[in-house]
N, C-alpha and C positions, 0 to 999 in steps of 0.2 A: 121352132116346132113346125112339123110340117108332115102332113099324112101323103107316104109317097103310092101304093098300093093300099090293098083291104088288108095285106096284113104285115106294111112295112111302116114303119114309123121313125123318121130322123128327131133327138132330142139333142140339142145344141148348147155345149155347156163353157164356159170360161175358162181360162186354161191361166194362169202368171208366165207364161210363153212366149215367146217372138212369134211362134207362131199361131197366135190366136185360139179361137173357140175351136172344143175337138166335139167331134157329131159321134154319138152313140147311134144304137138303133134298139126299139123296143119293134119285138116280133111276137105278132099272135098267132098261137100254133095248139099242138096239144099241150104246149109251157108256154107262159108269157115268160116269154126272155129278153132280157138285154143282154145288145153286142157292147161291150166293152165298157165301164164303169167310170168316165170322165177323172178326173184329178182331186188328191186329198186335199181339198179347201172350202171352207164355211159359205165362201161364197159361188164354188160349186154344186154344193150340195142345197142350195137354199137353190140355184137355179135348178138340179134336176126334179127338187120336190114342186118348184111350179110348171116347169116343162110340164110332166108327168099328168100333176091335176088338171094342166089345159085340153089334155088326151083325154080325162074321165078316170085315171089311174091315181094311184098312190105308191110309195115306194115298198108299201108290204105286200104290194100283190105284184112284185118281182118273185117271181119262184127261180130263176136261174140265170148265172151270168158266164155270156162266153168271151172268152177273152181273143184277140185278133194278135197282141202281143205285151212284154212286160214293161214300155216305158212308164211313167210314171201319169203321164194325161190319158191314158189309158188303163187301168185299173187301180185309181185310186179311192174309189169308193167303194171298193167290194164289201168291204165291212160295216159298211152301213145299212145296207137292207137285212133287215130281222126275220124275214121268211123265207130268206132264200136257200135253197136244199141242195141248190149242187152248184159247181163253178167248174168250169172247163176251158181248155183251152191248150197249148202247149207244153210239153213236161217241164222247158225253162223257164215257165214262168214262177212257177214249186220255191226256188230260190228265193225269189224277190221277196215273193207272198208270205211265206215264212220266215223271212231277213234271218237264212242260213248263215251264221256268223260265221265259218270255215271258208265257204264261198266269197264271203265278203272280204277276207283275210288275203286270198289268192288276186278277188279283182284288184285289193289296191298295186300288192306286190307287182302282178302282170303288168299294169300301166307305168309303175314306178322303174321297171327293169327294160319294158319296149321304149318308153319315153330316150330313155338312157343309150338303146341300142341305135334312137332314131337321132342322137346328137343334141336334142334338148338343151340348149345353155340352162345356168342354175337360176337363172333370172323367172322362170317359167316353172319351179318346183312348189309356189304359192298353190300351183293348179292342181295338185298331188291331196291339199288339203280338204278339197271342195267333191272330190271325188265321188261319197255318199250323199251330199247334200241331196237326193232324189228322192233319198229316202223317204224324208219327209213327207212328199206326196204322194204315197205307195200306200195302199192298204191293207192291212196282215188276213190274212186267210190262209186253203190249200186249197188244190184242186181237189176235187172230186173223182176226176177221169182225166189221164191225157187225151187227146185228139191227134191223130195222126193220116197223112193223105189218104183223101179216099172214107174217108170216114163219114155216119150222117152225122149232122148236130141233134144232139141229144133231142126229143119232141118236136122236133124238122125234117122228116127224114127226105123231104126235097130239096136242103140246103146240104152240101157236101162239104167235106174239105178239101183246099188245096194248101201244100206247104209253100210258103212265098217270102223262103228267106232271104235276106240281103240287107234292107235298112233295120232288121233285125232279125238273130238267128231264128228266135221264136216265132216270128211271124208267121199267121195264118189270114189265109181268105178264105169266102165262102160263095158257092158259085148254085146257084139255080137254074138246071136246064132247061124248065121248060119254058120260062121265058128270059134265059142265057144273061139275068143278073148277077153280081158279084159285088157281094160288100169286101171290101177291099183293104181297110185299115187305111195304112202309112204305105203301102204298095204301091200304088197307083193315085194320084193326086194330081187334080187338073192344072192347077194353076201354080208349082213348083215342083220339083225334080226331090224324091227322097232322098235324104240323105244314107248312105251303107254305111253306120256306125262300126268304128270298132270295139271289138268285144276278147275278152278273153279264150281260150277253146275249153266246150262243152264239159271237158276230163282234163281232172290234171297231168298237165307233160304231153298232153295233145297238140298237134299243128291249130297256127292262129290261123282264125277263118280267115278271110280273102273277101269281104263283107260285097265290094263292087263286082268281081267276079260274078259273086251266086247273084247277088243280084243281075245281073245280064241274064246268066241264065234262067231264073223265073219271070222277068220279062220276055224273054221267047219264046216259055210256054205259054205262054197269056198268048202270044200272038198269034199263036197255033187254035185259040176258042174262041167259037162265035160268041164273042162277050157284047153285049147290048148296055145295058144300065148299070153303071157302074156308083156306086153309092162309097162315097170315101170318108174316111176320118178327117179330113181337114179339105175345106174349101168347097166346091159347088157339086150336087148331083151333075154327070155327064153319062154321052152316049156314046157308045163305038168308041174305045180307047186305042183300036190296031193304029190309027197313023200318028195321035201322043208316042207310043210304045216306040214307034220307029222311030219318030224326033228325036225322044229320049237317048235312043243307041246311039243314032250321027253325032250326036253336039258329045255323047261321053264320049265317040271316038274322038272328036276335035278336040275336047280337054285332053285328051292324053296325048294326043299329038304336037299341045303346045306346052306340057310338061317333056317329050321326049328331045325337043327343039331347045329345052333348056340345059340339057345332058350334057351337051358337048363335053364338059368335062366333070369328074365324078362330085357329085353333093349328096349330100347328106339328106334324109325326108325331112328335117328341119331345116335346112338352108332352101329347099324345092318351097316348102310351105310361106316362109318368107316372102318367098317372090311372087307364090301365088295369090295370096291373100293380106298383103300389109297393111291394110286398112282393118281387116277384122283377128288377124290372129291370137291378140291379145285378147279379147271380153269374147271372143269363141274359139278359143283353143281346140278344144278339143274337137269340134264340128270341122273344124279347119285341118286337123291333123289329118282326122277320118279321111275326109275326100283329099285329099294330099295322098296319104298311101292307097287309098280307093285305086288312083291314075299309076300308082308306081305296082302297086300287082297285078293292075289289067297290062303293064307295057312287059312285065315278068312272062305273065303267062301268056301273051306275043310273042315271046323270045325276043325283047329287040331292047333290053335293056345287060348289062353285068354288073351283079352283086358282089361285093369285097367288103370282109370286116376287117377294120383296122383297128387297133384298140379297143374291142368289141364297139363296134360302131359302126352301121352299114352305109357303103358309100354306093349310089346307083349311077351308073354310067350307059349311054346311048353307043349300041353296037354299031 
């Protein structure tokens, strides 16, 4: 807990995660709001209710919760504050919040059918079972309002939205011009690189998102705002993120440049992942797969790779 301004507040909650504590933010405005509602667990919730009381607050005098995006160390306590009158955030968050069982029906099939296209040995179909497991730390509600770019936060009207898809379709930040803050999420994180999940697309029989792709492209519009204070979901407050931002770009071009060096002749995103990750592919499959295809649709939409399905099966080769 940690009072960063008069009216910005980091409340630091536990997470069952590799990657640690994830930081809410309580904002006092014409709504005491929280950004983002930490993870569904007894022993997160027993941290936000003492966070909270170290501030002078309670968890009932939450009136509103905005959401940054749907994983699950991020709105998994929405359902636990008993006064709160509205929730916002992204319209894909709607799914989660609700645990749309038709949605849920299409994510497994989508990941069971790309898995498939991506050459997946059967050894790796354990991981098909584990899918929803997230569930569990999600908390049931609906939004109130979507939010969409450009938008103010509801009782904020100096916090804005920006859309900041990539390490997730949903993703939102929120940007303060007059002293060029941005609470950030899973955007923008000091001390490791998001990861650009894959995700199924928005609509059924719609193109799969390109997760690394949009990501680049909502780090260049970051690069393009005098962004000052940057307040992130995971890890330290920092300042001035423009030369992060650019690191960020070189080192993704060098990963793909040493996935493009492995092309010589045609593999499969299962046989690239292998070679990328052998030490972790098994207990992070799926994180592994992400950035494995992350590097094989940024070298696509390079044009410096060719795509061939064999057996329905995509094989990626270096032009």
């Amino acid at each position: 807990m940690k009072q960063l301004t008069d009216t910005i507040y980091q409340v630091s909650i536990p997470t069952p995660f590799a990657v640690g504590d994830v930081h809410t933010y309580l904002i006092k405005g014409e709504s005491l709001t929280l950004i983002d509602a930490g993870v569904r667990t007894d022993e997160a919730w027993e941290a936000m209710k003492y966070e909270l009381n170290e501030l002078g607050y309670h968890p009932n005098d939450i009136e509103q919760i905005v959401l940054t995006h749907h994983h699950p160390d991020h709105i998994g306590l929405v359902d636990r504050f008993e006064r709160v009158q509205a929730i916002y955030g992204h319209q894909d968050n709607e799914r989660w919040l609700t645990r749309d069982e038709e949605f849920f029906k299409r994510f497994k099939s989508f990941f069971y059918d790309l898995y498939k296209a991506f050459g997946v040995s059967e050894e790796y179909e354990a991981f098909f079972k584990h899918l929803q497991d997230p569930l569990k730390y999600v908390g049931k509600g609906s939004l109130t309002k979507a939010l969409k770019e450009g938008d103010a936060v509801p009782g904020h009207s100096e916090w804005k939205v920006l859309e900041t898809a990539g390490h997730a379709e949903s993703h939102l930040s929120f940007y303060r011009e007059e002293d060029s803050s941005m609470i950030s999420g899973d955007h923008l994180l000091q001390h490791i690189s998001s990861n650009p999940l894959l995700e199924p697309p928005r609509n059924p029989g719609g193109e799969r998102p390109r997760p690394l792709v949009t990501y680049r492209e909502t780090l260049k519009k970051c690069l393009n705002m005098p962004i000052g204070t940057v307040y992130p979901g995971h890890g330290s407050i920092f300042e001035k993120p423009h030369e992060l931002i650019q690191t960020r770009l070189v080192k993704q071009e060098e990963r793909a440049g040493k996935v493009y060096n492995m092309l010589t002749e045609a593999q499969t995103p299962f046989e690239v992942c292998k070679q990328l990750f052998p030490r972790h592919i098994e207990k992070q499959f799926g994180l592994t797969m992400s950035e494995t295809m992350g590097q094989l649709d940024y070298l696509e939409s390079t044009h410096r790779v060719n795509i061939q399905m064999r057996d329905g099966v995509y094989y990626y080769q270096a032009k």
